[in-house]
N, C-alpha and C positions, 0 to 999 in steps of 0.2 A: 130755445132752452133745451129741447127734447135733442135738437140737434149737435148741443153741446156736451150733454149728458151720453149721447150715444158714441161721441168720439174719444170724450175718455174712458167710457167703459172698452173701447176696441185699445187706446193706446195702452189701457190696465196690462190688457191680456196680452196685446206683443212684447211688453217688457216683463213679463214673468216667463212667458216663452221661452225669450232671449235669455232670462234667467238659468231658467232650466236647461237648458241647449248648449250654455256653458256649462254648466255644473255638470254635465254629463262628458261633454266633451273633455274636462278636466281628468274626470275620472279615467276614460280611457286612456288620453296619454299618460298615466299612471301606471296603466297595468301595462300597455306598450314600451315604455321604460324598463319596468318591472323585466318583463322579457327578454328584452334589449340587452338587460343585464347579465341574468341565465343563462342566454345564451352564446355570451364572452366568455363564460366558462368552463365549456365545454372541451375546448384543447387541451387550457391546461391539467381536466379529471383524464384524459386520453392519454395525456404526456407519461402523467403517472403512473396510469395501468401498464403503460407499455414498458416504462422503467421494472416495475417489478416482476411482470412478465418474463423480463430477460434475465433481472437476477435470478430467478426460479431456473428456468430451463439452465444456467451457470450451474446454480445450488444442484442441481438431478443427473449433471454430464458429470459434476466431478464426484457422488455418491456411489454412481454405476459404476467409475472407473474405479474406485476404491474396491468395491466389491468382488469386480475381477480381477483386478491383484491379489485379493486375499485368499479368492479360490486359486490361484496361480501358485502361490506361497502355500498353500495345504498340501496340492496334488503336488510339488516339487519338496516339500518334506515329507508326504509319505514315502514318495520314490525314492529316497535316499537309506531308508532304514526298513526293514524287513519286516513280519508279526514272527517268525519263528529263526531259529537257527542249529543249524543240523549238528548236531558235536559230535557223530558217529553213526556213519551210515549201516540198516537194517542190513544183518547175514542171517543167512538162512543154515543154520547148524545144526536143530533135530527140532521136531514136529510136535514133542512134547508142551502144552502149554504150562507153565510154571505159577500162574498166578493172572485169576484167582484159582485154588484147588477147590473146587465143586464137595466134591463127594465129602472132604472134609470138612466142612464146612454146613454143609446138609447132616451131617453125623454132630457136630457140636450143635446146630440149634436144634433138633432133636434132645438133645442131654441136656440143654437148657431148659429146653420146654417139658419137661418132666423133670428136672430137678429143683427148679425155682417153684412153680406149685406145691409139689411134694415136700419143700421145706415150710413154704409158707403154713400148710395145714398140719404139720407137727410142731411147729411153732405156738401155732394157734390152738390147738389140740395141750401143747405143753402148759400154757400159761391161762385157757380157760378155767374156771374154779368152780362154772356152774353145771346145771343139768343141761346139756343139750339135746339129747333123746330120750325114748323109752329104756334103749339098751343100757344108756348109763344106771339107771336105777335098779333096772335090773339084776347087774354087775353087782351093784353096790349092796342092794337087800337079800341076793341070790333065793329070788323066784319071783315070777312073775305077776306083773301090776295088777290091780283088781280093776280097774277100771280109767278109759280115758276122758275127759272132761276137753271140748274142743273149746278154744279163740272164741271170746264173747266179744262179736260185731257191732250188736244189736246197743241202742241208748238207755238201754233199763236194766237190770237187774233179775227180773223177774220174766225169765225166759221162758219157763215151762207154761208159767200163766198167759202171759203176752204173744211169745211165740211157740206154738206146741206142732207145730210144723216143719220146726228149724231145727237142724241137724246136732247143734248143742242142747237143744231139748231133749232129743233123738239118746244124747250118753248121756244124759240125767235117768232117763225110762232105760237106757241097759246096766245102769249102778243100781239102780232100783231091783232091779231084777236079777244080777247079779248077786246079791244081798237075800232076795227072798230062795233063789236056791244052793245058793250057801249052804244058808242056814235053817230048809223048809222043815228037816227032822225036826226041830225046838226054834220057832220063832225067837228073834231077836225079841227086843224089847228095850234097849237103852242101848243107841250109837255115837260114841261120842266121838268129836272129828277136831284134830290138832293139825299142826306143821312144827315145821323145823325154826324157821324165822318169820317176822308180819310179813303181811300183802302175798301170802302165798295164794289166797284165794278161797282161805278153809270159810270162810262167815259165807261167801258165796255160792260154795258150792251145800253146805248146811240146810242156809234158805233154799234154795229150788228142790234139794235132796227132799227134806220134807213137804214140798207142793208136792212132789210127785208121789212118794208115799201116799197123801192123804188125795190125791186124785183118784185112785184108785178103792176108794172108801175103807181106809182104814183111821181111829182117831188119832193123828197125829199134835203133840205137841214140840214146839221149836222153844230149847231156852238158850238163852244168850250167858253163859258163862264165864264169858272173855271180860272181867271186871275193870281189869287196867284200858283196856282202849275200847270199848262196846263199839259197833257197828251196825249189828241187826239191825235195831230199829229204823236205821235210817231207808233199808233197805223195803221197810213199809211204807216209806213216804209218810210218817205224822211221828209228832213223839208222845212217850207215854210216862205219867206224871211218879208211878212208883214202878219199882221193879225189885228183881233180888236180891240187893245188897239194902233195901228196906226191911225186906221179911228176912234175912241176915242176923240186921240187928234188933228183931221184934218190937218193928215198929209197925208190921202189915201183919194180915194174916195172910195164909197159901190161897185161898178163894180170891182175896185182893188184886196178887196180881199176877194171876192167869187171864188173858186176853182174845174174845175171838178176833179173829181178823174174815178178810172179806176172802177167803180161798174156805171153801166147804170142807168141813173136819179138822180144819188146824188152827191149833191155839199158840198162843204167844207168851211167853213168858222175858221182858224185857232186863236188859243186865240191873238197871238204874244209876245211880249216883257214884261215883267212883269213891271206893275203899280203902283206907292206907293200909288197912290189917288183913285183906281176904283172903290171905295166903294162913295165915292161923286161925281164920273162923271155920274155913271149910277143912283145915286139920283136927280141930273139934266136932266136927259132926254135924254143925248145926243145920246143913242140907239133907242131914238124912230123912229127915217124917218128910222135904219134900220131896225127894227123888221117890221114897216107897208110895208116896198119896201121887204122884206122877204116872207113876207102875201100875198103879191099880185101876186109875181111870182110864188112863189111853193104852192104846194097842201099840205105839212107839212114841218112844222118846229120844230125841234130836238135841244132843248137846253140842255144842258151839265153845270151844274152850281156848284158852289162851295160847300159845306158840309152848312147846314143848321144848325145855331146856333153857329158854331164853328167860323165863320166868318160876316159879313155883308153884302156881297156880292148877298146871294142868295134871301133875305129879300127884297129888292128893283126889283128882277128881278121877282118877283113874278106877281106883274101886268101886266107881259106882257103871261103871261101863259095860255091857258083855261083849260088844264090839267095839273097837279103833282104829278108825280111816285116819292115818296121818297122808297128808296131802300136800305134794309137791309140784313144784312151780316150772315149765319149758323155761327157759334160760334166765333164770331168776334166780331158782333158791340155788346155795353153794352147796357141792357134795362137801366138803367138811363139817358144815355144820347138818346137813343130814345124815353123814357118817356118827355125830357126839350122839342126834336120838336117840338113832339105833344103839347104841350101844349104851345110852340108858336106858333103855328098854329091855337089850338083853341082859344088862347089870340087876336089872330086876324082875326077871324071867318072866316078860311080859312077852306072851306069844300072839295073843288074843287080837293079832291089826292088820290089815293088808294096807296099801299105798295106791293110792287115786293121783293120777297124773291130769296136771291139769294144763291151759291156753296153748293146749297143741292147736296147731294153726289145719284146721280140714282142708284146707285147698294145699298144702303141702305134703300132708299124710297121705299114705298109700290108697286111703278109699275120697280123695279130694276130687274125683272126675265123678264117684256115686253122690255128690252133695245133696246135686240135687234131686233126687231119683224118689223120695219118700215125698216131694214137694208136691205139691197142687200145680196143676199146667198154668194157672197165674200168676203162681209164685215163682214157679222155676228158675 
């Protein structure tokens, strides 16, 4: 039995062998077919390359020979026709050049370049309407300005306070001073400060005028006059809840509203509430107990008034003045309408003023290289 179990377990395994031995063998001739096949192929991928191969080198001989015909056809049409053709051969007849004439020609752009400027600046000169210098005011007031107010650079208002170093500070402290020997025989006491037209500058030059007054310890009060458009106050940075056209209509007393502010010696008197009638309260009088109670506390008083002719306002507050800075604007205000002032002023023999020129530019004016010469070596 053991010997019959042993024989088929041997014949098991030669016939799986066999099995497998075929199975393998199959496989091979599989892939040797396989090959057999690919490589019947191979002429006819050959045949092909070498077909297009010849088309190509065809396609390249007959591109090149185009090409040199075409250069052949260029150089045989330029040789046929010329770039120039002579209609008259060069004689030599006199040495004179004719063209171009130099010297003439150097003479007219000369006469152009002096006469096209020269037109332009009396063009500009004819149709200008405003102040463009000192000398035009000059001209116009026949005699000279009391005082120049430089180009406000600076973000504030309050130059003399903020910057007392700066060169527009600088013509505030020589109006100041100007003003004190004026008039050192009989101090001032009531300045009051108009223009021709708004935005000349007069509110702003008011304010700092009287910082600097009272910088120098005297008591100064600043009223704001100007009823139809007030500004001052803003020029304090806060607002203030009554002012002159309150004690106008006696509704405040004069103690009410007088104001100190934060500059030492100077008091405030704000315009208030806009008037339809101010132009006939103050032709009544009813400023007068405050300008004489103004008079008798402080050492100056600083009026701020409305635009001179443009309104009525400032014509009535004239009597109360001993001085009148009317104050005019670098290319701003118009000489005609600073010409009608003047000449309501001298329609009503009002001598009593000089003219403050004001937003001259220092770096343009004759002393703009000294700017900065009174400066701090960190300022400079």
């Amino acid at each position: 039995n053991k010997i019959k179990l042993q024989k088929q377990a041997i014949t098991e395994n030669v016939k799986n062998s066999l099995n497998t031995l075929n199975l393998t063998m199959n496989e091979l001739n599989y892939r040797a077919e396989r090959l057999s096949r690919q490589i019947s192929t191979l002429p006819r991928t050959e045949l092909n390359m070498v077909s297009m191969q010849r088309q190509f080198n065809l396609t390249d001989a007959i591109y090149t020979f185009l090409l040199q015909k075409r250069s052949e056809a260029a150089i045989a049409m330029a040789s046929n026709y010329p770039d120039y053709e002579i209609l008259e051969p060069a004689r030599a007849i006199s040495r004179t050049v004719l063209s171009p004439k130099t010297n003439i020609n150097y003479l007219l752009a000369l006469f152009l370049s002096l006469l096209l400027p020269s037109l332009f600046l009396i063009l500009k000169d004819f149709f200008n309407e405003k102040i463009s210098s000192v000398r035009d005011v000059e001209l116009l007031v026949k005699r000279p300005v009391l005082n120049l107010i430089y180009t406000n650079f600076h973000r504030t208002e309050a130059v003399v306070s903020n910057y007392p170093d700066s060169s527009l500070a600088e013509s505030f402290r020589n109006l100041r001073s100007n003003l004190f020997l004026r008039f050192r025989s009989e101090p001032l006491k009531t300045i009051m400060l108009t223009s021709s037209q708004p935005r000349d500058g007069k509110s702003f030059i008011a304010f700092n005028l009287a910082a600097s007054i009272a910088a120098v310890g005297h008591k100064t009060v600043l009223i704001d006059c100007d009823l139809r458009r007030p500004t001052l106050h803003e020029k304090f940075g806060k607002e203030f809840p009554i002012g002159l056209s309150n004690f106008m209509v006696n509704k405040v007393t004069r103690e009410e509203i007088i104001f100190k502010t934060e500059t030492p010696n100077l008091s405030f008197i704000p315009a208030g509430p806009v008037l339809p009638n101010s132009s006939e309260l103050i032709e009544a009088g009813v400023l007068d107990e405050l300008l004489d109670y103004a008079k008798s506390k402080y050492e100056y008083v600083i009026i701020d008034t409305t635009p001179a002719g443009l309104v009525s306002d400032a014509t009535p507050m004239i009597r109360y003045a001993d001085f009148i800075l009317l104050v005019c604007r670098n290319n701003y205000t118009r000489l005609d309408i600073l010409d009608d002032v003047l000449n309501l002023f001298k329609s009503n023999n009002i001598e009593n003023f000089d003219i403050v020129f004001n937003d001259l530019n220092v770096r343009k004016s004759r002393y703009g290289r000294y700017d900065s010469y009174y400066k701090k070596p960190s300022d400079a």
